[in-house]
C-alpha positions as CSV (number, residue, x, y, z in Angstrom):
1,X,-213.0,-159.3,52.0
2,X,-213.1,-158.5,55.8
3,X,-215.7,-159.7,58.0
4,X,-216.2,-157.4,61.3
5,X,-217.5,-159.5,64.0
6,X,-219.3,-160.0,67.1
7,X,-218.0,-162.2,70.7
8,X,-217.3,-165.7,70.6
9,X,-217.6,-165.5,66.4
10,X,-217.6,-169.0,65.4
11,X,-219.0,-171.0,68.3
12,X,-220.6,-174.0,67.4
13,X,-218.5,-174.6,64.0
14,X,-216.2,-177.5,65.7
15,X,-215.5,-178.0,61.7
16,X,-213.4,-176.7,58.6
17,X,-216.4,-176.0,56.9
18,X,-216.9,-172.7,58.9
19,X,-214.1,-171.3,57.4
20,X,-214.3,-172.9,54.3
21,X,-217.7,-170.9,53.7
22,X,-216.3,-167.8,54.4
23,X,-213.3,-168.2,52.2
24,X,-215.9,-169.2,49.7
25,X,-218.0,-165.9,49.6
26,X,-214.6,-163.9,49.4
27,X,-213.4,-163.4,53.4
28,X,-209.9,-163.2,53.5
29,X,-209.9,-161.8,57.3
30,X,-212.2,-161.5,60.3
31,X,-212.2,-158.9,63.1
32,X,-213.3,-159.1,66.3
33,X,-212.8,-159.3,70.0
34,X,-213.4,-163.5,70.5
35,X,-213.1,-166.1,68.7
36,X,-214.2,-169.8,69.3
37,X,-211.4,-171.6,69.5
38,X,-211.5,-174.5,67.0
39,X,-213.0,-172.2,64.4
40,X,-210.0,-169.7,65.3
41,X,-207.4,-172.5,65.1
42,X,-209.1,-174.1,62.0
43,X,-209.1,-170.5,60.5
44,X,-205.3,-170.0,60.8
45,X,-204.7,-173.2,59.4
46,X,-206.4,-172.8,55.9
47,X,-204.8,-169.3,55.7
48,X,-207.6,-167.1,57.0
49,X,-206.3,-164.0,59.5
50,X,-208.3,-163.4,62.8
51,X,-207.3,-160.1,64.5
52,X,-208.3,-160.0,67.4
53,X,-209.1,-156.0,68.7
54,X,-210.9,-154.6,71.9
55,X,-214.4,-155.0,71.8
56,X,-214.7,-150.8,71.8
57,X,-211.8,-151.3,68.7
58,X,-214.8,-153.8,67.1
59,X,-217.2,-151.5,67.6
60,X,-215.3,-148.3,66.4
61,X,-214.6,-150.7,63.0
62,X,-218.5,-151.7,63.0
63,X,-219.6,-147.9,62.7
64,X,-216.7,-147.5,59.7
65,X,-218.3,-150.3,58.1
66,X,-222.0,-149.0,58.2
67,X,-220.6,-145.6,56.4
68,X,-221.6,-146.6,52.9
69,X,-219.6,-143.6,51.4
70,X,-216.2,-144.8,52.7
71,X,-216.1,-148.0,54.9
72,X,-212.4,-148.9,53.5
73,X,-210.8,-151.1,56.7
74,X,-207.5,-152.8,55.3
75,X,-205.2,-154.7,57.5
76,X,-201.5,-154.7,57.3
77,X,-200.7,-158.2,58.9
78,X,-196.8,-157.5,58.6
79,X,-197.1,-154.3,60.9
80,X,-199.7,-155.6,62.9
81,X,-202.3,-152.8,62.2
82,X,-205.8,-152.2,61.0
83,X,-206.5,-149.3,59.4
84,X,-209.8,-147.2,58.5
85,X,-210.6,-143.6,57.1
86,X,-210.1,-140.8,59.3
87,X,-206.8,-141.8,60.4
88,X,-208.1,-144.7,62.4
89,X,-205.4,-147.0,63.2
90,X,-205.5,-150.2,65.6
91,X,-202.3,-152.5,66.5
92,X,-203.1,-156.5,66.8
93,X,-201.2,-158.7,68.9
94,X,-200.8,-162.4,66.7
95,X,-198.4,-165.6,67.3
96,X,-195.3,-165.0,65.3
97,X,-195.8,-168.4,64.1
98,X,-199.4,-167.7,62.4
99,X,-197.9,-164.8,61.0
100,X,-195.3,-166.1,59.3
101,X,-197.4,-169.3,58.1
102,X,-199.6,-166.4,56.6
103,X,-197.5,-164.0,55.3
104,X,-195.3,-167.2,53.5
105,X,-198.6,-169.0,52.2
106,X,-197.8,-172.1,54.4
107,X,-200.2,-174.3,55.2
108,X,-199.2,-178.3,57.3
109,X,-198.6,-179.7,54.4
110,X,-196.4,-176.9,53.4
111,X,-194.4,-176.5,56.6
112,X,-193.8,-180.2,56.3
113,X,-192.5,-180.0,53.0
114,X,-189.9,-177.0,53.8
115,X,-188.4,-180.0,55.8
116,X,-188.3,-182.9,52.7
117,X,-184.5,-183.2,52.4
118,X,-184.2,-183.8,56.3
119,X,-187.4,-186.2,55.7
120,X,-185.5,-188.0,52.7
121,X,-182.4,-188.1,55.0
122,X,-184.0,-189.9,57.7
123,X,-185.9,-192.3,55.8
124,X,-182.8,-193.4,54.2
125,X,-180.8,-193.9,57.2
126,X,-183.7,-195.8,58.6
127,X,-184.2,-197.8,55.6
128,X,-180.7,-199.2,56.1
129,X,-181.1,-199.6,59.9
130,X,-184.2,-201.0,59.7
131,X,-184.9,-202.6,56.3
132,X,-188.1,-204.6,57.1
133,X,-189.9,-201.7,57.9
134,X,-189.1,-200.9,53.9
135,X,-189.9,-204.2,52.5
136,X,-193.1,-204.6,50.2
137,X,-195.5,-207.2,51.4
138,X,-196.5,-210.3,49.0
């Protein structure tokens, strides 16, 4: 469910699909030291983590993941830090924003709808103000 990753991952996928894909063969989360940046923004917003680590973090986490015995990496997005056997432990930096869209399940649609009664409010004071903006055409 995590994908370890080389520079730039994603360059080239100006898309959704790109995350899409990975969401459909089970990735949850990506690691690595660069990101493209659509395919990192498009990420975060369908609900896909990107940590971003030093590159020598990356390739620390690459080796862990080649150990067929035990390559168990989990990621605790609330504490910031990835974790692998041996006591490997990295911190990630992330925008307090992403985080909390992540860790609440919120995607644009959902942030817009935490805001429906101040939505409903406004409409209806607008509607009164401005009632042929309301009106149904014939």
């Amino acid at each position: 469910q995590i994908l370890i990753v080389g520079d730039n991952f994603g360059c080239g996928s100006s898309r959704e699909h790109a995350p899409w894909a990975l969401q459909d063969f089970g990735i949850k989360a990506v690691i690595g030291s660069t990101y493209a940046d659509i395919f990192y923004n498009n990420s975060f917003k369908n609900g896909m983590l990107l940590v971003k680590l030093k590159p020598e973090q990356v390739e620390i986490l690459m080796e862990v993941a080649r150990d067929t015995e035990n390559p168990e990496i989990s990621i605790d997005l609330e504490n910031q830090k990835v974790f692998a056997p041996n006591g490997i432990a990295f911190d990630f930096d992330i925008d307090p924003f992403l985080k909390q869209c992540l860790l609440e399940g919120l995607d644009e649609i959902g942030l817009t709808m935490q805001k429906d009664d101040q939505i409903e409010t406004f409409e209806g004071e607008q509607s009164a103000q401005q009632p042929w903006l309301y009106r149904k055409a014939s």
